[in-house]
N, C-alpha and C positions, 0 to 999 in steps of 0.2 A: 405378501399382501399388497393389494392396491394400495397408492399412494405415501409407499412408505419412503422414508429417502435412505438414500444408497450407501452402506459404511464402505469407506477407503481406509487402504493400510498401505504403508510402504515399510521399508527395514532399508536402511542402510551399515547394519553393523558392516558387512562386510567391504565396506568401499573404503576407502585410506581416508587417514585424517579422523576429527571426531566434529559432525554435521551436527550443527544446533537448530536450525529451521530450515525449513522450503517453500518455496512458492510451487500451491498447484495449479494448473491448466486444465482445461478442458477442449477437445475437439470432436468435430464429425469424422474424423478419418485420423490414421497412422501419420500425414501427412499434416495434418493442422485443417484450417487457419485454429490455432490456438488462443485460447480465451482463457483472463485471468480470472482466477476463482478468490483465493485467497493465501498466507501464509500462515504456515503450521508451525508449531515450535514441535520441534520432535525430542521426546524423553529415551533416553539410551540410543538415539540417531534410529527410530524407531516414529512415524508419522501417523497419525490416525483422526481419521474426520469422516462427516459424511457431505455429500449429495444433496441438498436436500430440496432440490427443485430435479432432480434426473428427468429427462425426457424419455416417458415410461415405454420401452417396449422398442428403444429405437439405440441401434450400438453406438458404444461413445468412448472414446479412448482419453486417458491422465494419464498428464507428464507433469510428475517432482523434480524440482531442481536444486538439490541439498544444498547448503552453505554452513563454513566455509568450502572451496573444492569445486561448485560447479555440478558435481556427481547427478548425473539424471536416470529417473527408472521412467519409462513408459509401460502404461496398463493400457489391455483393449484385444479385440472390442469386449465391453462388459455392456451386456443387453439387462437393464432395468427390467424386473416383470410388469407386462403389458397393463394399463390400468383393468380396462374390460370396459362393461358399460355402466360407468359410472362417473361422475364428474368429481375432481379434486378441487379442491381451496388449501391451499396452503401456506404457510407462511412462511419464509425462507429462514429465518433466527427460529422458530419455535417450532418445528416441526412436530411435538408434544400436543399442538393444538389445528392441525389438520382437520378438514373435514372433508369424509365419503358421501356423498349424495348421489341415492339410483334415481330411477326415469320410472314417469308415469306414461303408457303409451297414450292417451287421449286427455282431455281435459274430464271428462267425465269418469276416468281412472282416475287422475288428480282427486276428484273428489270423493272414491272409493275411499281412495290410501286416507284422504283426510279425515275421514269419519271411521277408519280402522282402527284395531286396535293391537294388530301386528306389524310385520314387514319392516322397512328403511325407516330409522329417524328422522332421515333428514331427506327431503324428498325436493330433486331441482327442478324451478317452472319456466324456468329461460334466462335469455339474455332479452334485453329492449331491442328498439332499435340501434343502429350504427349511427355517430354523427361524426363526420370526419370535418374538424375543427379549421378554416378560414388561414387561422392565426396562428397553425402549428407549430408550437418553438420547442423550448426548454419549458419544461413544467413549472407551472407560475406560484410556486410555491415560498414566499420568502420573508425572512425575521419572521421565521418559525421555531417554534422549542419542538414539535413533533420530529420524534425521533425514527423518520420516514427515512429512506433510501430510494427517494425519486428525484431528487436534484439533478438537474442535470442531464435527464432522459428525456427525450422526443417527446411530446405526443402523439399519440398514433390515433387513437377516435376518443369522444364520449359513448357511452350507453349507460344500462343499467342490470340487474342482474334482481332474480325473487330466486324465492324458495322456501320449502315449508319443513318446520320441526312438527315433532310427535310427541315428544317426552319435557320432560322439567329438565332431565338432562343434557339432551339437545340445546334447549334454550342458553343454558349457563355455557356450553361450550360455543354457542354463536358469542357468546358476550365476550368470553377468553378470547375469541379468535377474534372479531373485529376493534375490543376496546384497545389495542397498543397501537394505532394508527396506522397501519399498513406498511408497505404495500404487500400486494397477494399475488399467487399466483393461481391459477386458472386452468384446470387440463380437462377438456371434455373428448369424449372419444372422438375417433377422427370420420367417421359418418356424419356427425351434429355441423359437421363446418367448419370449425374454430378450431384454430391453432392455441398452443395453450399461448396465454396472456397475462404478463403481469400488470396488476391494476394497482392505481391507489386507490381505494371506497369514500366517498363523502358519506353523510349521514345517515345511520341506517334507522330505516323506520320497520316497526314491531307494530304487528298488528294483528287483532281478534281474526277470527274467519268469520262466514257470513251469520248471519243473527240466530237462524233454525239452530245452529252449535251452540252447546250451553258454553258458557265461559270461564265454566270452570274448568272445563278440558283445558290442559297444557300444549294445546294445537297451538301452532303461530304463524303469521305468514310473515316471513321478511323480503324487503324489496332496499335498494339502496343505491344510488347510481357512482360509475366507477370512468374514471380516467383509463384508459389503456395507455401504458408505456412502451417504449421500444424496450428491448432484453437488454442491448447493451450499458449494461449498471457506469454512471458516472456523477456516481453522489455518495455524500459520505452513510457509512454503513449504517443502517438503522442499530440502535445501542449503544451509536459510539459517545466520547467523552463531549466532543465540540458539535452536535448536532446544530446548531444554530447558524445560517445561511450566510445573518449577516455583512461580514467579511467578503465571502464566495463574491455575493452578490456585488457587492463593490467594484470588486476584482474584474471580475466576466457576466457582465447582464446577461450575456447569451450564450450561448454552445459555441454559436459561429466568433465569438470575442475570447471563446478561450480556445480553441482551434489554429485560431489567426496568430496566437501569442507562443504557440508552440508545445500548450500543455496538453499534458498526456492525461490527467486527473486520478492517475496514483497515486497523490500523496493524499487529496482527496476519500479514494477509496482505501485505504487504511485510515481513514481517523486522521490525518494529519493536518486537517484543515486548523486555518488561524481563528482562535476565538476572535468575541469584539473587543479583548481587551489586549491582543495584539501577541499574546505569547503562543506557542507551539503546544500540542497536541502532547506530543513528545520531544519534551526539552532536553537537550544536551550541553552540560555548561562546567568547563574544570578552570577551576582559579589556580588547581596545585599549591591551595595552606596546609594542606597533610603534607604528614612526614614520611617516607617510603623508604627504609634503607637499599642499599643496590639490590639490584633483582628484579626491576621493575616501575611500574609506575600506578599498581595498586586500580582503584576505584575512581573513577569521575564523580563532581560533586552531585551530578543528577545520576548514579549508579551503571554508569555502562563502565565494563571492567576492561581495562587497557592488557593486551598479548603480544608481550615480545615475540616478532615473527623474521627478525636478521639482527646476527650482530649476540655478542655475548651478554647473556641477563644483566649478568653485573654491569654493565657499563650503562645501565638506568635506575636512574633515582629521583626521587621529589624530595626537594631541601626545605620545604613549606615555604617559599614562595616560588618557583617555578620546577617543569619536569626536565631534566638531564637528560639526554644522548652524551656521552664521552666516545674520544676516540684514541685509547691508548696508542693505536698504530694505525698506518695509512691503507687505504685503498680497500674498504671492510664496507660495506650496506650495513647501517644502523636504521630497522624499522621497528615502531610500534604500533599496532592498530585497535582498533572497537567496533563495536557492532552497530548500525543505524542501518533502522527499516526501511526507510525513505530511498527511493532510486534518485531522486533529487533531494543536492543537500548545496549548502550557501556553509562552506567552513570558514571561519578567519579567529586567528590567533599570532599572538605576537612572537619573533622570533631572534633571535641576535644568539652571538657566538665572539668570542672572547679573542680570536685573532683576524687578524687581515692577512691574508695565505702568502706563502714565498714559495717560488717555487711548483705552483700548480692551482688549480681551481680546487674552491671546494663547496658543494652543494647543497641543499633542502627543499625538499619536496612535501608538499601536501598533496595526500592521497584520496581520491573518492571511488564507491565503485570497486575494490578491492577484493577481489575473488581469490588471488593467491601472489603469492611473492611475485609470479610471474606475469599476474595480469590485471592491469587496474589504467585508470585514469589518474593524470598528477598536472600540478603544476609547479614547478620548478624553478628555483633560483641558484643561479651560479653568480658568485663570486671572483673575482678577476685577480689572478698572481697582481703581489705588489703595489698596484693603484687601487683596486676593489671595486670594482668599476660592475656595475649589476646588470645582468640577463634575466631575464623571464622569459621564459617558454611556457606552452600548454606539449603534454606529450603523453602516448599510450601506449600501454605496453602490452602485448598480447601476445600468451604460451611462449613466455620468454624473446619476446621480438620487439623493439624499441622504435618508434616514431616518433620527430616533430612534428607535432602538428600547427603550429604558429608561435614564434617567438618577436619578443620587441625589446628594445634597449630604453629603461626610463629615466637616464641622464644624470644619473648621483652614483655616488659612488660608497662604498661602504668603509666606518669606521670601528675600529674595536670596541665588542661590549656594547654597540648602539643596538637598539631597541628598538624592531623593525616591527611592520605587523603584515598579513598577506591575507587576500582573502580571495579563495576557489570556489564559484558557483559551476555549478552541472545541472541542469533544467532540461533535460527530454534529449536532444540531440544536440544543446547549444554547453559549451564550456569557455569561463571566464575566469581571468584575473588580473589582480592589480594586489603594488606591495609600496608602502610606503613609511617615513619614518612615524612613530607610533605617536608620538609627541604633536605631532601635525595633525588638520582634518583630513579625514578619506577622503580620495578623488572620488569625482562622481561618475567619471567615464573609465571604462577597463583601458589595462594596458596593452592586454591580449584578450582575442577571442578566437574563435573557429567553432567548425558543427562538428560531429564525428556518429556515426550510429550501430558501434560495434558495442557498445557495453550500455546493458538495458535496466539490468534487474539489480534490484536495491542488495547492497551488502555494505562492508566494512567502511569505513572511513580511518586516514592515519597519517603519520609524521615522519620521514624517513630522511636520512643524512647520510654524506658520503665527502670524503678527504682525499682529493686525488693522489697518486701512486707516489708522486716525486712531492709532496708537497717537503719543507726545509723546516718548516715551524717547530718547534720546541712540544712534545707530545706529554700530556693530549691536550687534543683539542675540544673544546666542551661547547654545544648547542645550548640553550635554552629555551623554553616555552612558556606561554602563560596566558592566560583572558581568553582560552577557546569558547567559541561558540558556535555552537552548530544546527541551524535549521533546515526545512523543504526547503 
């Protein structure tokens, strides 16, 4: 049927591992350029969504990206059935409230259909004129509660748009479709001119037809003038929790002030925008006062579930004030990770460990980015034999292949049991850090940084520990952690 939106399905029962979500994509070819659409949680590693703006009648190729794993399925081309000659209004969250509208070929057809008593409910009279706006920026839309998804999108012109209902029914479904604030999308066949267009609508006006119609017919004519946006979506998702600009606006007045700053606006487009009161969208916060016997490290206080992924279960536990890595023996990867949607995340948590090593370095990493044991983003501290003398590096590791990417010495040295904290930002292509004792204020300046643009897409975040081969220390050796926080 015309302007129905398009179900997707993917299955990954059969790829390794067990895939909890994906990121889908959309493109014009096998080839890309590729465009984020959104993340699915997938039930039995098993995906299913729809389309629900598809570009009718024109082929278009999906690619999931399951996590954990990486595992990708590409679909295509899948050709949307054609609309015909008819125009869409749609709403991309509600596609339950769509509207079909056919063509009158004359104005004096118009006024057939409008005195009929059959044919199209909804019958379209145009668009207005074109005004392509002087002052074209980001959509001037701000310290709004309308829960729009225009944030952030160009302006492309002003106009405006009519059109006539028939029925009582009609009526209520214009009211369904334009009372949740927009924005719409737009598809008229490709003869009328227009490409399809997402609009946001300002006020719509309802109005009698001309005087000779009785008023009690349920004829109406609506007219309402509408913003056109660009397609590329860079606002938080209409529905979501933090719709409120506020903040954004703070941030980045402009497109070109958050471009300039290096953001991508995915955290953005997932909901992850900062309310005005300063907290996350999606907070991640473990103090470790639960009690966890070995095996693990159980629940975070805001519910993400920590997964032994190196290193034997038992050597993790929560003693209810911080979480355990042991290291009964030397030269063993001790990881545990969790799940965060955010491709940018700001981790920092306190760290300390009970010896000062003899005999060999020994390590802790915070991990972001985390696709599999073998490939993620860290930043790392090494420990110095006998004096404890401190490194930080930023380092990546990809399909088991290990890079520095920039390291610095920040001039102390480590003591037993001292209570250290570090904290990993990852922001688009930029990676930072700095580790100091906990008791002190944070620097404000990092210790390290560098850019890297191999790892894109939002996954895991985590803690990993290592005891060099020869270390002499008296086993084991035991990490601690505590006071994680983890934002965009």
């Amino acid at each position: 049927m015309a302007c129905e939106p398009l179900f997707l399905t993917a299955d990954f029962t059969a790829a390794p591992g067990t895939q909890t979500t994906a990121v889908l994509e959309s493109a014009p070819s096998a080839l890309g350029p590729w465009t984020f659409m959104r993340e699915v949680a997938l039930t039995g590693q098993v995906g299913a969504t729809y389309d629900t703006t598809p570009s009718d009648g024109v082929p278009t190729w999906y690619r999931w990206t399951a996590q954990p794993g990486s595992q990708v399925i590409t679909q295509g081309p899948i050709t949307p059935p054609a609309a015909g000659d008819v125009v869409c209004v749609r709403d991309p969250l509600r596609p339950w409230a769509n509207l079909v509208m056919g063509f009158c070929a004359s104005p004096e057809a118009l006024n057939a259909a409008a005195c009929g008593t059959g044919g199209e409910p909804f019958v379209w009279a145009g668009w207005g004129e074109k005004v392509r706006r002087a002052d074209a920026g980001v959509f001037d839309r701000f310290d709004s509660e309308t829960p729009a998804d225009v944030y952030g999108r160009r302006k492309n012109l002003d106009s405006s748009i009519r059109f006539l209902t028939k029925t009582n029914a009609a009526r209520i479904a214009v009211y369904d479709l334009f009372s949740w604030g927009g924005p719409l999308q737009i598809t008229a066949p490709a003869a009328y001119g227009w490409e399809p267009y997402t609009v946001q609508p300002g006020d719509l006006t309802e109005g009698y037809l001309a005087d000779p119609i009785d008023q009690r017919w349920p004829h109406r004519l609506w007219a309402a003038p509408v913003t056109v946006v660009d397609d590329a979506g860079a606002g938080p998702i209409q529905g979501t929790v933090c719709a409120n600009w506020c903040r954004v606006a703070e941030t980045w007045p402009t497109y070109a002030d958050m471009t300039a700053s290096g953001g991508t606006w995915m955290d953005i487009l997932e909901g992850e925008t900062q309310c005005p009161t300063g907290s996350p969208v999606e907070a991640f916060t473990d103090t470790f006062t639960r009690t966890v016997a070995p095996g693990g490290w159980g629940t975070a206080d805001t519910g993400q579930q920590w997964t032994v992924t190196q290193g034997a279960t038992a050597d993790f536990q929560v003693n209810g004030t911080v979480g355990r890595q042991s290291h009964p023996a030397v030269n063993t990867l001790h990881a545990i990770t969790a799940p965060y949607s955010s491709p940018d995340i700001n981790m920092a948590a306190n760290w300390s460990v009970n010896v000062v090593p003899t005999g060999d370095f020994i390590y802790v990493f915070y991990m972001a980015r985390v696709v599999s044991t073998q490939t993620f983003y860290m930043a790392r501290v090494r420990i110095t034999a006998t004096t404890g003398a401190i490194q930080i590096t930023l380092r990546k590791r990809i399909s088991g292949t290990e890079t520095e990417l920039a390291s610095a010495t920040p001039g102390f040295s480590y003591v037993a049991n001292a209570q250290y904290r570090m904290r990993f930002s990852v922001q688009g292509t930029s990676l930072m850090a700095r580790t100091w004792l906990a008791s002190n204020p944070e620097p404000a300046a990092w210790q390290v940084s560098t850019t890297d643009p191999d790892l894109a897409i939002p996954d895991d975040i985590g803690i990993r520990t290592l005891v060099g081969s020869t270390v002499t220390n008296p086993l084991p050796i035991v990490w601690s952690f505590d006071q994680l926080v983890v934002t965009p």
